[in-house]
C-alpha positions as a printed NumPy array, in Angstrom:
array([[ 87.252,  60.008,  72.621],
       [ 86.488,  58.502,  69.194],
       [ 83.378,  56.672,  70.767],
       [ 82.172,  59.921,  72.598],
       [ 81.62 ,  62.001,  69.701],
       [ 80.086,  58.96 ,  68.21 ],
       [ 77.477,  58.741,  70.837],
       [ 77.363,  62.238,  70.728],
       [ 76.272,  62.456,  67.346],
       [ 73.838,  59.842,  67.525],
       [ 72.134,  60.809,  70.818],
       [ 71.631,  64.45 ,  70.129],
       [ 69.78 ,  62.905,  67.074],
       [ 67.929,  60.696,  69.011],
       [ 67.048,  63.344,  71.327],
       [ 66.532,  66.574,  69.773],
       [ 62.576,  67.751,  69.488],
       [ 61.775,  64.349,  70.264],
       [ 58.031,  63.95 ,  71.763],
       [ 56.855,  60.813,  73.93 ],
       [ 53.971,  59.337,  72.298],
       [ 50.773,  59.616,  73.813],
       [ 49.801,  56.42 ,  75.303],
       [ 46.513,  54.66 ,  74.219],
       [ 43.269,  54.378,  76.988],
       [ 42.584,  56.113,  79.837],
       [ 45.608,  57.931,  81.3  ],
       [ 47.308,  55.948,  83.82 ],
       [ 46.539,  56.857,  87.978],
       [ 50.037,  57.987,  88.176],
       [ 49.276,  60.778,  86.484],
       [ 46.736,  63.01 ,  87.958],
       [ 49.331,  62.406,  91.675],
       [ 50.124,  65.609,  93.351],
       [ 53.236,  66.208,  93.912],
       [ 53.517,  69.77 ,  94.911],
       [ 52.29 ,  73.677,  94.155],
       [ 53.096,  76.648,  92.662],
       [ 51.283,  79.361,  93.88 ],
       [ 48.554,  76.925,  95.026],
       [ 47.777,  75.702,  91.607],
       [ 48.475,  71.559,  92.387],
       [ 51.051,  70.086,  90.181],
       [ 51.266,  66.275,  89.02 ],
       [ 53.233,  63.313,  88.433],
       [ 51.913,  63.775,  84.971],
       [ 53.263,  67.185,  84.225],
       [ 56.496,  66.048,  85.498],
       [ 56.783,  63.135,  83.371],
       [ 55.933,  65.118,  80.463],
       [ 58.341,  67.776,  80.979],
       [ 61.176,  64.341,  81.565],
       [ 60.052,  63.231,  77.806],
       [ 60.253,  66.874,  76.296],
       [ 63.998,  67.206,  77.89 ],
       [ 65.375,  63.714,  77.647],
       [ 63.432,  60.671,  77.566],
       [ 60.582,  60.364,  74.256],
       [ 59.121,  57.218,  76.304],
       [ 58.682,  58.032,  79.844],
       [ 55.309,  57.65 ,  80.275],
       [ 55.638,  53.884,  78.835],
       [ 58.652,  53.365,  81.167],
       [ 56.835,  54.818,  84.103],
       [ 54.059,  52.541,  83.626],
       [ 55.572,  49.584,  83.512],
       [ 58.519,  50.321,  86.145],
       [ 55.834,  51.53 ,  88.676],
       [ 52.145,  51.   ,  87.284],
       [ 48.912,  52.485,  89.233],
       [ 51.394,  54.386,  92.003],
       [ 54.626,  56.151,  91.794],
       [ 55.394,  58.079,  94.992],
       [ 57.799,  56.306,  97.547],
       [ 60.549,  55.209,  96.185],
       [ 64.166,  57.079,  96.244],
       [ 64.673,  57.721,  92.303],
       [ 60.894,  59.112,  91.83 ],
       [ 61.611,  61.384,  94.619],
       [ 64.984,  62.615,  93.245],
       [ 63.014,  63.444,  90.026],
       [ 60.187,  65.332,  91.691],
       [ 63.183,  67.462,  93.988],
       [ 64.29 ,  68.47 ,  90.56 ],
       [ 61.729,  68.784,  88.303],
       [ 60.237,  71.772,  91.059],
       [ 63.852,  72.932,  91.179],
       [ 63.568,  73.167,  87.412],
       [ 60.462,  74.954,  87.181],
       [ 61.424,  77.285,  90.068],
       [ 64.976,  78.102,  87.917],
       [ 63.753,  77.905,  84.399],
       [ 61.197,  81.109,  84.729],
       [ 62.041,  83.783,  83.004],
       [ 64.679,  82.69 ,  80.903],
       [ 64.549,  82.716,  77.383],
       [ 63.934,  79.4  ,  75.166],
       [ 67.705,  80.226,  73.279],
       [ 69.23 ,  79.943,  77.362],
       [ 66.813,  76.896,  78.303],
       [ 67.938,  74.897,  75.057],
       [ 71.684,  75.842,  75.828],
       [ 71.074,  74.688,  79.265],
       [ 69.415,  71.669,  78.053],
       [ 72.348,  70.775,  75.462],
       [ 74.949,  71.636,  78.096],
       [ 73.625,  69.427,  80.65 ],
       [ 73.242,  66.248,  77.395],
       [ 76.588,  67.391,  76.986],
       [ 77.999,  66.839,  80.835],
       [ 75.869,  63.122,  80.946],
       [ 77.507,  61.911,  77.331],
       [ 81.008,  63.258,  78.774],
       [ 80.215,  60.74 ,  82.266],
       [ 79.216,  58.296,  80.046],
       [ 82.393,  58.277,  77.84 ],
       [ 84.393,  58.5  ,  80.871],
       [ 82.819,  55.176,  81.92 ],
       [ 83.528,  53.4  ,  78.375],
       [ 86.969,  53.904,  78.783],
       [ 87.536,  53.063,  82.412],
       [ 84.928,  49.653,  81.163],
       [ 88.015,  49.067,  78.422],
       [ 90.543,  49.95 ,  80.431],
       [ 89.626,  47.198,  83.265],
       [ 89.038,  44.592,  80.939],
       [ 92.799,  45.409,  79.726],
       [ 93.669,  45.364,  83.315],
       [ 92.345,  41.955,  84.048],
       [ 92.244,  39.965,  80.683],
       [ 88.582,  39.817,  80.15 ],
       [ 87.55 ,  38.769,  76.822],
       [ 85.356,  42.029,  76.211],
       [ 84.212,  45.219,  77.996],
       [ 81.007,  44.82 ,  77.116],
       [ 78.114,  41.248,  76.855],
       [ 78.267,  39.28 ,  73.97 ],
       [ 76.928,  41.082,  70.837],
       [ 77.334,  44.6  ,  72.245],
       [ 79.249,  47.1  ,  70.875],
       [ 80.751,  50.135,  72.51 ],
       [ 78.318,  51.991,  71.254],
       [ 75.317,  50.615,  71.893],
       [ 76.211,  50.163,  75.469],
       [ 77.195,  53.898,  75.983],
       [ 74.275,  54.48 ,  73.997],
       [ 71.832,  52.847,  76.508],
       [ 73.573,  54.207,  79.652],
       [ 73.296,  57.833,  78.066],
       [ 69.433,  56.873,  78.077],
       [ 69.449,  55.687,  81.174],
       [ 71.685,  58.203,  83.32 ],
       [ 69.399,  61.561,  81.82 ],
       [ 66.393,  58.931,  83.018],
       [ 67.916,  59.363,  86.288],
       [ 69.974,  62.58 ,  86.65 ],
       [ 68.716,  64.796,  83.42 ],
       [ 66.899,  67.097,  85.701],
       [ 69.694,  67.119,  88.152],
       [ 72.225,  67.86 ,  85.685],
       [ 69.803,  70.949,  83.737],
       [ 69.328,  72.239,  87.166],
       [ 72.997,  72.354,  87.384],
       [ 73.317,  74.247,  84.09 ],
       [ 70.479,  77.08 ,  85.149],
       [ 71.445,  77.906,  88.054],
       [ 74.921,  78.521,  86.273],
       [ 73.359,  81.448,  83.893],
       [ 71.828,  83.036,  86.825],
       [ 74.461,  82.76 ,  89.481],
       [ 77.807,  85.269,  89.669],
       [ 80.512,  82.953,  89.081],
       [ 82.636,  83.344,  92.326],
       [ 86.04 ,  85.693,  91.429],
       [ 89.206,  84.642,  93.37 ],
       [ 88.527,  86.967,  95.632],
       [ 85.076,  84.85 ,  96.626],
       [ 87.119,  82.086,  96.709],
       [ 89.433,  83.242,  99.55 ],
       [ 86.924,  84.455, 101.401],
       [ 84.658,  81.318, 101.488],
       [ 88.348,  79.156, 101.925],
       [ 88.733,  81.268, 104.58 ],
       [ 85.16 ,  81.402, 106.107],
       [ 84.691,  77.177, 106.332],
       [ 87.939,  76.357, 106.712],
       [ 86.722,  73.101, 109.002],
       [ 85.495,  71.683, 105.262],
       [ 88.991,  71.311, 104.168],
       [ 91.078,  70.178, 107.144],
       [ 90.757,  66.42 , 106.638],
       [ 88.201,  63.46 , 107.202],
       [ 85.844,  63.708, 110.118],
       [ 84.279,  60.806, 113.273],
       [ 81.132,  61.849, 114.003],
       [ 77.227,  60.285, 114.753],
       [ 74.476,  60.912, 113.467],
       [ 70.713,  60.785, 114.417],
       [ 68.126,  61.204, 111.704],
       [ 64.195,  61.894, 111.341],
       [ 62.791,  60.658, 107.791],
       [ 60.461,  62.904, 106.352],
       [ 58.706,  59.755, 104.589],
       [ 55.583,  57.299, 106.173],
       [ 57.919,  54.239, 107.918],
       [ 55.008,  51.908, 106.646],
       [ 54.291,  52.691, 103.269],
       [ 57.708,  54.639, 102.589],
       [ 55.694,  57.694, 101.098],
       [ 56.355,  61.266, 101.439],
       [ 55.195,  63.272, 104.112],
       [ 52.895,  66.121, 103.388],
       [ 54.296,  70.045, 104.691],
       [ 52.071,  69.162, 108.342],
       [ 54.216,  65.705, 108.544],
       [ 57.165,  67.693, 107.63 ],
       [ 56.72 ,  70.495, 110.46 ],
       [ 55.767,  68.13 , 113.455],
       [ 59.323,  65.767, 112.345],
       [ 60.816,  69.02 , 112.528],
       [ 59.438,  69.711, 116.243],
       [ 60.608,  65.906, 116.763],
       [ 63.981,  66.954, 116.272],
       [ 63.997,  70.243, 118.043],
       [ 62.812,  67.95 , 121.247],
       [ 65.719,  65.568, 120.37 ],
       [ 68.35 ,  68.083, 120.203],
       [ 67.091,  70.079, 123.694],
       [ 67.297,  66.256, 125.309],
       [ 70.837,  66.072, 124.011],
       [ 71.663,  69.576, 125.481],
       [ 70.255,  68.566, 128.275],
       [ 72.883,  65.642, 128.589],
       [ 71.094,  62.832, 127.132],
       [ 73.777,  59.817, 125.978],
       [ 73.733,  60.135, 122.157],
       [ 74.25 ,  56.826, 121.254],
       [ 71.39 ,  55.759, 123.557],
       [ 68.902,  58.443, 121.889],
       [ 70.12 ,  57.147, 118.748],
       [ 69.153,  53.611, 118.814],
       [ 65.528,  54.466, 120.271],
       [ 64.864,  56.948, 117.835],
       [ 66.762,  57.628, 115.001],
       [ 65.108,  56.359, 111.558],
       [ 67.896,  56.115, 109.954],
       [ 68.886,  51.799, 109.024],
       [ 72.798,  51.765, 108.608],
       [ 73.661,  53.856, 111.749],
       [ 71.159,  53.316, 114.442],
       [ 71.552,  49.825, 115.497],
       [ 75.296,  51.145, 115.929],
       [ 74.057,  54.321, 117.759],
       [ 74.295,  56.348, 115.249],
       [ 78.039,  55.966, 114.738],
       [ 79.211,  56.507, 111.363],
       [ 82.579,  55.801, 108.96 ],
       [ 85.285,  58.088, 108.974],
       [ 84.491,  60.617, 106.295],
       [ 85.936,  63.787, 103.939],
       [ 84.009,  66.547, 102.604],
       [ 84.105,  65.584,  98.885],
       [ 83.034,  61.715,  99.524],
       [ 79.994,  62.357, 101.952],
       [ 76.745,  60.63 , 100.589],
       [ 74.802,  62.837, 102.985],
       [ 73.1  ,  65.882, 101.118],
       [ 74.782,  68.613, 100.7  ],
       [ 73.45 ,  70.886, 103.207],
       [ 73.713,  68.305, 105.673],
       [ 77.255,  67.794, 104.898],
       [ 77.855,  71.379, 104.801],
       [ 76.596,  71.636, 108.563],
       [ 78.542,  68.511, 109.794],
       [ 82.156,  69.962, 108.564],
       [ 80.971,  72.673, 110.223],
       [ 80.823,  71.813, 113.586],
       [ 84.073,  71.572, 115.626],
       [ 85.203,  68.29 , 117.304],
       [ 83.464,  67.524, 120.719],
       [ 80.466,  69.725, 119.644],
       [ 76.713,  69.132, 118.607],
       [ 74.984,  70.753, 115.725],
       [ 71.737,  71.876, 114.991],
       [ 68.786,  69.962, 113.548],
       [ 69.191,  70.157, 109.98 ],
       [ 66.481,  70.244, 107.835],
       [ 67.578,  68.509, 104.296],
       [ 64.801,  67.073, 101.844],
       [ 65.475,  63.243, 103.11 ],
       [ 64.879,  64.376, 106.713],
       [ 66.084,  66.096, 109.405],
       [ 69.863,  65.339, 110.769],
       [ 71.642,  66.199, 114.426],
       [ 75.263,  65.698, 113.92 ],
       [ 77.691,  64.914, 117.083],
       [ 81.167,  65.775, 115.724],
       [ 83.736,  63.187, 117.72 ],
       [ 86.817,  64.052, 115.959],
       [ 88.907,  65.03 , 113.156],
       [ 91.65 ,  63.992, 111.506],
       [ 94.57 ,  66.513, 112.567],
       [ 96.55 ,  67.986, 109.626],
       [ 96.117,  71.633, 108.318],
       [ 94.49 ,  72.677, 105.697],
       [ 95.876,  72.743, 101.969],
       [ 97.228,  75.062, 100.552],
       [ 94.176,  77.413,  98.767],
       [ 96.205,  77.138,  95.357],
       [ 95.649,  73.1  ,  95.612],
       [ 92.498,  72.933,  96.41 ],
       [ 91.518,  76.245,  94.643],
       [ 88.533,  74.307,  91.867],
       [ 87.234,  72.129,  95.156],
       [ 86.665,  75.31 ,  97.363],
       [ 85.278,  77.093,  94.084],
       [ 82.738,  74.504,  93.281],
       [ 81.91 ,  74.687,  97.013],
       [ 80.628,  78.174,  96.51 ],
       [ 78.625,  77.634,  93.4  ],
       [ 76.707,  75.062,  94.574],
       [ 76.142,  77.294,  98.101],
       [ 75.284,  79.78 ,  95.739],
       [ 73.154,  77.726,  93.366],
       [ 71.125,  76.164,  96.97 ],
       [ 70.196,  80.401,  97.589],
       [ 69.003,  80.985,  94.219],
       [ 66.408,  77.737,  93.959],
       [ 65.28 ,  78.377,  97.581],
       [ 64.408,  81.89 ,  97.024],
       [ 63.449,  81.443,  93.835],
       [ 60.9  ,  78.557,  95.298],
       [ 59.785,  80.785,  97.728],
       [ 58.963,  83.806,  95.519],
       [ 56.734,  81.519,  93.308],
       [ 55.379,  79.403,  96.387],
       [ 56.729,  76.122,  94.534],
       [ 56.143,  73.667,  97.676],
       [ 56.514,  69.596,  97.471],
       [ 53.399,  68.199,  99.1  ]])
């Protein structure tokens, strides 16, 4: 751990009050984007970014420019930072600046922890296999956990703060809430799961941009059509090719791998609603930010669940992040944060 409280030391340095420098000219387009509302006051790309170089990263706006120049919206990472940079403002009200810098050094905390986790499993496999070095020529542990502390709060900083306040304002689940959610969902823990899916994007399939809340609410009535012709009896697999949007599992008719709770890479809600659904049965649309899903569940792996007292931290993590979806969508609706 030598190298983590190295890193440590030197990135809390690095990052501690730090300010992004304000570029020279006239402001990049990026900037004055729209990406969403509170309260029907329009918020921008440029507040965003801002708020990314107070937390984590002095140089965003330099990085942004030259990553994405004159237009950001479309592509997957900017819209996992917009998701939780309104998440963050929609959490972050009302708390205090002592609980929003503990937040903020908890979640610097969890990224340098990942990151020293991946140092020794990059030392560990060059043991393994007899490479010459972990790291390229000229690169020292250091620096290289250095740069991927940089770049992973780039990428998940807001994801990980988020994380961190919706732990101060959450009850943390008792043993008692544990049981009761094991025993409420107990199709989440029973095994992996065969099932298809069929999936409306809520993006443009030309330009790959998001869809504004109108967009949103007629791929929404898309879906509800979709699932009443499955009802109905239309063949799944058929419905799927024709109209799912989603690459990987249409052309196969929506058919996807065998998969368990903990390694879905389907949102969390989404996932949530497919373990859900017993074998043979078809679930609901379900709205997720990427889209809306209809899950046909073909069937399960048969074993029993585990034991609660194996499985105790899974089911309790569960919970929290249940718990931490309530808080940010009621919190979003009290202040009328939308995306656009």
């Amino acid at each position: 751990m030598r190298t983590f409280l190295l890193v440590g030391s030197a990135a809390l340095a690095w990052l501690a009050g730090v300010r992004g420098q304000e570029p020279s000219g006239p402001p990049p387009a990026w900037r004055s984007q729209i990406i969403g509302f509170e309260g029907g006051v329009a918020i921008t790309l440029g507040e965003m970014v801002q708020s990314l170089e107070q937390l984590f990263l002095p140089d965003a706006s330099r990085h942004f420019d030259s990553q994405y120049g004159s237009t950001l919206r479309g592509s997957e990472q900017v819209e996992h930072w917009i998701q939780g940079y309104l998440d963050y403002r929609a959490l972050s009200g009302g708390l205090s600046a002592d609980q929003l810098r503990s937040a903020r050094e908890q979640a610097i905390a969890d990224a340098q922890e990942i990151i020293a986790q991946r140092v020794e499993q990059r030392v560990a496999g060059a043991a393994r296999s007899g490479a010459p070095a972990p790291f390229p020529p000229g690169v020292t542990a250091e620096a290289w956990a250095e740069h991927e502390l940089r770049r992973y709060l780039t990428n998940e900083g807001f994801a990980l703060l988020d994380r961190r306040l919706a732990e101060l304002q959450i009850e943390a689940p008792t043993h008692g809430d544990v049981l009761r959610h094991y025993a409420e969902f107990p199709l989440r823990w029973d095994g992996g799961i065969n099932a298809s899916m069929l999936f409306l994007s809520y993006r443009e399939p030309a330009s790959g941009a998001r869809l504004d809340a109108a967009g949103r609410a007629e791929v929404s009535k898309r879906a509800q059509a979709l699932h009443q012709e499955l009802v109905a009896g239309a063949d799944f697999a058929d419905l799927a090719r024709r109209r799912s949007e989603h690459a990987s599992t249409a052309p196969k008719g929506g058919a996807m791998d065998w998969l368990s709770y903990t390694s879905s890479p389907l949102p969390e809600e989404a996932t949530a609603a497919l373990f859900d659904t017993p074998s043979g049965n078809l679930s609901a649309p379900v709205p997720t930010r990427r889209g809306v899903f209809i899950f046909l569940v073909h069937e399960r792996r048969a074993r029993p669940s585990p034991p609660l007292a194996k499985i105790e931290t899974l089911v309790s993590e569960d919970l929290r992040r249940e718990r931490a979806r309530r808080l940010i969508l009621e919190r979003r609706q009290k202040l009328r944060i939308d995306e656009r």
